[in-house]
N, C-alpha and C positions, 0 to 999 in steps of 0.2 A: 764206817766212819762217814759221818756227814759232810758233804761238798762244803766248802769255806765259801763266804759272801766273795762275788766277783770284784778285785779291785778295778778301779774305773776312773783314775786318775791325769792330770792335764801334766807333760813333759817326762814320761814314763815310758822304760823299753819295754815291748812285750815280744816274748815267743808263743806267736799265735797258732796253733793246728784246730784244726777240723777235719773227719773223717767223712766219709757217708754210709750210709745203712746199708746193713747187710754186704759189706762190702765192695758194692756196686763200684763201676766204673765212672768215674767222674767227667772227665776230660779228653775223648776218643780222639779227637786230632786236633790237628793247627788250627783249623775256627772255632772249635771249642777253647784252645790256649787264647786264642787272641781277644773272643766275647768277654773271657773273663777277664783278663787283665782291660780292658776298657771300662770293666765296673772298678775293679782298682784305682786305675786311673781317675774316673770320674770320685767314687768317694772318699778316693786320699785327698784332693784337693777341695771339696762340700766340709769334710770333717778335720781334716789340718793333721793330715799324719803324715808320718816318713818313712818311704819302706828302706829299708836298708838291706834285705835280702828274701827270695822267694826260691818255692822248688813246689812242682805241682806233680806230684806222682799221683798213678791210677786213681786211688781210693782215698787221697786225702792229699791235704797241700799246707805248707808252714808258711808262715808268714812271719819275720823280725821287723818289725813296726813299731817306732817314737811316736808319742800324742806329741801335738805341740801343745797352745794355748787353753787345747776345748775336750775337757774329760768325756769322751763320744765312744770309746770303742766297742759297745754293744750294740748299739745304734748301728755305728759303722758297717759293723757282722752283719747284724739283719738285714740289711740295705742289701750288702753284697751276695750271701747267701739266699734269700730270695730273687734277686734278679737274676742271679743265675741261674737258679733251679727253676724260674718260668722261661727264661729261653731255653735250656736244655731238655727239660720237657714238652716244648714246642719241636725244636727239629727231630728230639727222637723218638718222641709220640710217645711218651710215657708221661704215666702219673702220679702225684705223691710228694715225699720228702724226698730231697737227694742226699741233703748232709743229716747227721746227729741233731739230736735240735738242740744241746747242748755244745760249744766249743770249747775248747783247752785252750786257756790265757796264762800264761808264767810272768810273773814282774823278773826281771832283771837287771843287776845291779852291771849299769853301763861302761861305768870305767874299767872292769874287772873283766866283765864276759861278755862284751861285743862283739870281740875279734872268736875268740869261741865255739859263739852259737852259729854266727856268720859258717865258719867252717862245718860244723856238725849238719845245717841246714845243707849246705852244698854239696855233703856227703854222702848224701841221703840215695842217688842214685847210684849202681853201679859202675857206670860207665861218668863219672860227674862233668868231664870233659868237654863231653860231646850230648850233653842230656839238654833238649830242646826247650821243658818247661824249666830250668833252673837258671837263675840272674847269675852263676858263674861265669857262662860266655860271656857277658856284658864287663864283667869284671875284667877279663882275660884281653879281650876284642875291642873294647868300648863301644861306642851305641847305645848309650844307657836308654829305655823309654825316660820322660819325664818324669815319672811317678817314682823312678829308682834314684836313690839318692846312697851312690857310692864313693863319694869326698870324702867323707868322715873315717869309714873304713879303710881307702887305701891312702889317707895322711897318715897312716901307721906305718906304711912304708915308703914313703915321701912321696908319693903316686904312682911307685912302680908298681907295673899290674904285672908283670914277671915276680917278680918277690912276693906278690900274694899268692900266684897260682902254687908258687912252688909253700907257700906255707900252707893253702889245704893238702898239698900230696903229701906235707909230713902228716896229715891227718890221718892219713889210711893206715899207718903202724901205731899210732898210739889212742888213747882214751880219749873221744872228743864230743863224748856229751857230758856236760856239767850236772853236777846232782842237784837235783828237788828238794829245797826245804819245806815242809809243810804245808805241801800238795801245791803251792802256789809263790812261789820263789825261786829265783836262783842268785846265789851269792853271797856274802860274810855273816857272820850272825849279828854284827852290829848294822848291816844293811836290811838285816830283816828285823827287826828291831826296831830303826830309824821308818819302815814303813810300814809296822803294822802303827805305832805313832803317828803318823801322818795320818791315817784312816781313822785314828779312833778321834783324833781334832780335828776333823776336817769337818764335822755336822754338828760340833760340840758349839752352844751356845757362849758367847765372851769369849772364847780361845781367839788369839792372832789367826792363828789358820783356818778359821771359818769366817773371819772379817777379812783376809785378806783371796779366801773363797769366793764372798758374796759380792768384794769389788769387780772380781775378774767375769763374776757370771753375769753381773749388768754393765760390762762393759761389749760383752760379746752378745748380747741381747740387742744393746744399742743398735752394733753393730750390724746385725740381722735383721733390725728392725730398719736401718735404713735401706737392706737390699731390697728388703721385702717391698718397703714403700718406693723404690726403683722400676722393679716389676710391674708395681700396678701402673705408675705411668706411661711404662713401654704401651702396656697392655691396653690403655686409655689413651695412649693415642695412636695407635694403632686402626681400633674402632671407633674412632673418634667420638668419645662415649665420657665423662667425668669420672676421675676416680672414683667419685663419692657411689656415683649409681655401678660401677664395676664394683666395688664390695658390699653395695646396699641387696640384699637379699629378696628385697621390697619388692625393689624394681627388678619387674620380670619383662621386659621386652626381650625377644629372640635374640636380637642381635648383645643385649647385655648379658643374657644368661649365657649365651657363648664365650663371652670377653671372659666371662666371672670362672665357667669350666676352664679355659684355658689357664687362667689365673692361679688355679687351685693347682693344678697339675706344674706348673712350671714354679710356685714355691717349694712343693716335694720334690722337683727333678736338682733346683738349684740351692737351698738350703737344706741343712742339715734339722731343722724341726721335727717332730713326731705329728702324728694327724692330730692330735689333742692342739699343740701348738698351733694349728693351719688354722682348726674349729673356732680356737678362740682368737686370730686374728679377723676369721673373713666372716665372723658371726655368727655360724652356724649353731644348728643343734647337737647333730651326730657326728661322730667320727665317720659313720659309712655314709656320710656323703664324701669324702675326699676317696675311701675306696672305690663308691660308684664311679666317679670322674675318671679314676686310672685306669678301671677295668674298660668305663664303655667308649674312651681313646683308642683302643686296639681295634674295633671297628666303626668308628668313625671316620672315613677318610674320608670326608671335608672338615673337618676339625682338622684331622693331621695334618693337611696339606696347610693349613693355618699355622697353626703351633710350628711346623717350621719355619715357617716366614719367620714369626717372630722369634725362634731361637737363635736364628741368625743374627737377628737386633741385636738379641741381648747379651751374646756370648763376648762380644768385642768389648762392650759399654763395663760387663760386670767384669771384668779383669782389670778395670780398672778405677774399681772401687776401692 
């Protein structure tokens, strides 16, 4: 049977898993748990999602994740899945793929099976209690990271986090994974129904839901484009240099071609764009000029020691965009 097109939708729950090859070890200890949830952390808030639950065992790790505004979740994946497979191939000297280059995305119908998946996720170790990569402790404990967002979940039991623990322990006696409709669903048949509908209007020419698609996608474009044009300023006054010659390509002085790499690298670190996106913001030709720039950052340290200057600019300024 052939894989179904990946739904990729803004304001949608997903049960995310990823494996890795050959069932390799993913995650060997607590700086492996933590590198990765800091890419979490960093592309939940670049791409506007909500984790709502996590559990990272050896060989693969779930993720229960809401889009908000910005239909991003492949994006998102790739972001994440690649940064972490080049630091984890950096500290443990290996090479290659770490995950499936393929991930398993579920839509799930929110009202219904929230409460659920949350549980079936947190079940997932044996010991769930006491299991270091699983957001139940958080649940349990509080301390949320910022990137966990467990309001939603325990207003089911008016915030007591004792009444949640004790409703995953009812999980361990009964059934608490939800069945799969049609490789990519979980939930009623008029839920699945109501979204294969939204997918098939969503790029349909004249339908509401592709006009009310194309307002929301230049409204988040605007939006990007004023971050974008933020950056260049930091960035240009910084090197005290015009914007116009920091994105002019033209202009090849040292000190601009500097401004302009750093430029390239801190809109991939800060927005959620593709390199084609970057290409045709900052003029270029190729896409593997924006590869060039991120790979030859890693040995640059006078660049880096720059590009932190300025990330420190920018990190106060763009929260408050």
């Amino acid at each position: 049977m052939a894989r179904p097109k990946r739904i990729d939708l803004p304001f949608c729950l997903y049960h995310v898993l990823s494996r890795t090859n050959t069932g390799d070890v993913a995650f060997l200890d607590v700086w492996d748990e933590r590198k990765f949830f800091h890419y979490v952390s960093k592309y939940t808030e670049i791409f506007s999602f909500r984790i709502h639950s996590f559990c990272l065992m050896p060989s693969h790790f779930h993720l229960l994740m809401e889009s908000m505004d910005r239909p991003a979740l492949s994006e998102f994946m790739r972001r994440l899945l690649t940064a972490y497979t080049v630091y984890f191939n950096r500290r443990h000297k290996r090479h290659g793929h770490l995950f499936q280059g393929r991930f398993k995305s579920i839509v799930v119908e929110k009202a219904t099976y929230l409460l659920a998946l949350s549980r079936y996720i947190h079940l997932n170790p044996k010991r769930p209690e006491d299991y270091r990569g699983s957001s139940l402790r958080y649940y349990i404990k509080g301390g949320e990271p910022p990137f966990l967002y467990t309001g939603e979940i325990l207003s089911w039991f008016k915030g007591s986090r004792e009444e949640y623990a004790d409703f995953v322990k009812e999980g361990l006696t009964e059934k608490s994974k939800p069945e799969i409709a049609r490789q990519q669903f979980i939930g009623s048949d008029a839920f699945v129904k109501r979204m294969s509908k939204r997918m098939d209007q969503k790029n349909q020419p004249g339908t509401k839901a592709q006009q009310a698609n194309g307002r929301v996608k230049a409204q988040l474009e605007d939006k990007d484009q004023g971050k974008a044009d933020d950056l260049v300023k930091i960035v240009s006054q910084f090197f005290q240099i015009s914007p116009q010659k920091v994105r002019n390509t033209k202009y090849s002085k040292k000190e601009a071609a500097k401004a302009r790499a750093i430029l390239i690298i801190l809109l991939h670190e800060f927005l959620p764009w593709t390199y084609t996106r970057i290409v045709h913001y900052m003029g270029l030709k190729e896409k593997s000029s924006v590869s060039y720039h991120l790979r030859k950052i890693k040995t640059d340290r006078a660049v880096q020691s720059v590009l932190e200057k300025i990330r420190k600019k920018i990190i106060s300024k763009l929260h408050k965009l």
